[in-house]
N, C-alpha and C positions, 0 to 999 in steps of 0.2 A: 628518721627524717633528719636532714642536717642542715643547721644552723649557719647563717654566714652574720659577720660580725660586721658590720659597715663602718669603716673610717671616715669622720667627717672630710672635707675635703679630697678624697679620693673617688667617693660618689659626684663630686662634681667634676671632677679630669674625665671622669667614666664618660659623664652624658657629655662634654667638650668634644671628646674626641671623637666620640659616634656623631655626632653631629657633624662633624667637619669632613669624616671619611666616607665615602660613598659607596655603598656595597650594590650588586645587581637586586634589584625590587625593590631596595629603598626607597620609599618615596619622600618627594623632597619638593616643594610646594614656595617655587621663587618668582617674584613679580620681578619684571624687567619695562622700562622703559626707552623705548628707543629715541634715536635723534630727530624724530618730527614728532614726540612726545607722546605716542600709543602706547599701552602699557599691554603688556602680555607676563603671562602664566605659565610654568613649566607643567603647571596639574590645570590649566583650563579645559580639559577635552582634546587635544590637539595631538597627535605625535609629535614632538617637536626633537630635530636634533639641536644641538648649542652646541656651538663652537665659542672657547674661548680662547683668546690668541693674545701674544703682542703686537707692537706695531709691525716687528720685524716677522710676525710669520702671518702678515696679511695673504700674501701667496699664497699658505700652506691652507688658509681659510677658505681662498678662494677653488681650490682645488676640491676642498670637500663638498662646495656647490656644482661643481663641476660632475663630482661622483654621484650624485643624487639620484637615483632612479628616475625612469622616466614616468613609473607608475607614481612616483607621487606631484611630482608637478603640475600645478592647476587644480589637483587635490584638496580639498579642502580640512580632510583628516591630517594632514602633513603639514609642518614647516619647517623651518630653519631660521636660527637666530646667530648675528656672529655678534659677539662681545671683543670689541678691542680693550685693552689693560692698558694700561698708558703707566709708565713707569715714576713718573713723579707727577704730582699734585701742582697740575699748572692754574695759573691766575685765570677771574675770568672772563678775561678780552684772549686769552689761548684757549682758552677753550673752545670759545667761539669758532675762532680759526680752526680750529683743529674738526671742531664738528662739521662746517662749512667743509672741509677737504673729506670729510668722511661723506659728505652729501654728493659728492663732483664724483666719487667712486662709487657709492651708490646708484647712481646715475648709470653711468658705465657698466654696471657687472646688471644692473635692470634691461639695457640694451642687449649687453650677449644674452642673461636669460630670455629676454624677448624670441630672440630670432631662435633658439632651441623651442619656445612654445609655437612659432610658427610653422618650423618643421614638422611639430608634434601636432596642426591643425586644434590647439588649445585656443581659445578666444576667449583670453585674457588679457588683462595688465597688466603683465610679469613684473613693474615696480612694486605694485601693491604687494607681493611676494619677497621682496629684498628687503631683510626685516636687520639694522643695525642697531647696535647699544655701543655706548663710550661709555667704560668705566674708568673714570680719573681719579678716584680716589682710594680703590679698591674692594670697595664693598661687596661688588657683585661676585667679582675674583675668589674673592674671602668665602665667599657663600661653600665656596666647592673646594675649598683649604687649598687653595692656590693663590701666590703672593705676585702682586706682575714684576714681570723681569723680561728681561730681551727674548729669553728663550719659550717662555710661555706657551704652552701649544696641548689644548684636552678637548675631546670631541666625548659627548653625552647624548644619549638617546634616551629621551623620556617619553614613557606613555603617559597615554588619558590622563590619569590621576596623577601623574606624576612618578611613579614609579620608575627607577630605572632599570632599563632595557641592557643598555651598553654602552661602554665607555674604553676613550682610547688616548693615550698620550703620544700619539704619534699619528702620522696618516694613516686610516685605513683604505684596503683597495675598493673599490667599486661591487665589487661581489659581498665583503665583508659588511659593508655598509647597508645594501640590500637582502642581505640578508637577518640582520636586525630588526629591518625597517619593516621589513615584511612576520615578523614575527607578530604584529598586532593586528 
């Protein structure tokens, strides 16, 4: 049988760093609060993917609502959260602003998902479904060992418990996506 000899302080890099990296099944169990103040859960029951992004790749955010299958829209087993990173630690009368401008696009991206749930004959609220988080400090960022910067851009797939499914630091396609998603 063999012996391993544990270095003080190397046993704690050890669990740092597993912590911070995210491997597929990992589960990872993060409360998020969004900007009309609901709190959600990566491990509440939910499929959820998470997008987190900077300001500059709000687009690329918006595209992976775009890709979202149609089986899970209106779904209850499904959602989607995006987190913007906000690159410096602004005051809080900008924040404010800044969340106000995240509501006025909320808004917006609630209207195109609407009209795709009425295509889909869904009789829903599709705002109720437009689920945002501001991280301005970077906390939440931090959670998934990502620092915000302009380029910021990780898509995660968690199941039920929190486990992860999949994870992408770049766009995936439509098919890629649903195919994840559909893995639960």
């Amino acid at each position: 049988m063999k012996r391993f000899a544990l270095i003080p302080g190397l046993v704690c890099i050890l669990m740092m760093s597993s912590f911070a990296e995210l491997a597929v099944a990992q589960r990872r169990s993060v409360t998020l609060t969004d900007i009309n103040g609901h709190a959600f859960s990566t491990a509440d029951g939910h499929i959820t993917t998470l997008v987190v992004a900077s300001k500059a790749n709000v687009d690329k955010a918006h595209l992976v609502g775009e890709r979202i299958p149609d089986f899970c829209l209106g779904n209850p087993r499904y959602r989607m959260i995006t987190v913007i990173a906000f690159e410096t630690n602004h005051t809080r009368p900008v924040r404010a602003l800044m969340t106000s401008l995240m509501r006025r696009r909320v808004d917006s991206e609630a209207k195109q998902l609407q009209s795709r749930y009425d295509k889909l004959k869904i009789a829903q609220n599709a705002h109720e479904n437009v689920i945002a988080v501001a991280d301005f400090d970077g906390t939440i960022s931090g959670q998934f060992d990502a620092k915000p910067s302009a380029t910021l851009f990780h898509i995660f797939v968690f199941g039920k418990e929190g486990e992860l499914i999949k994870q992408w630091s770049d766009l995936p396609s439509a098919e890629e996506l649903a195919a994840a998603l559909k893995e639960n």
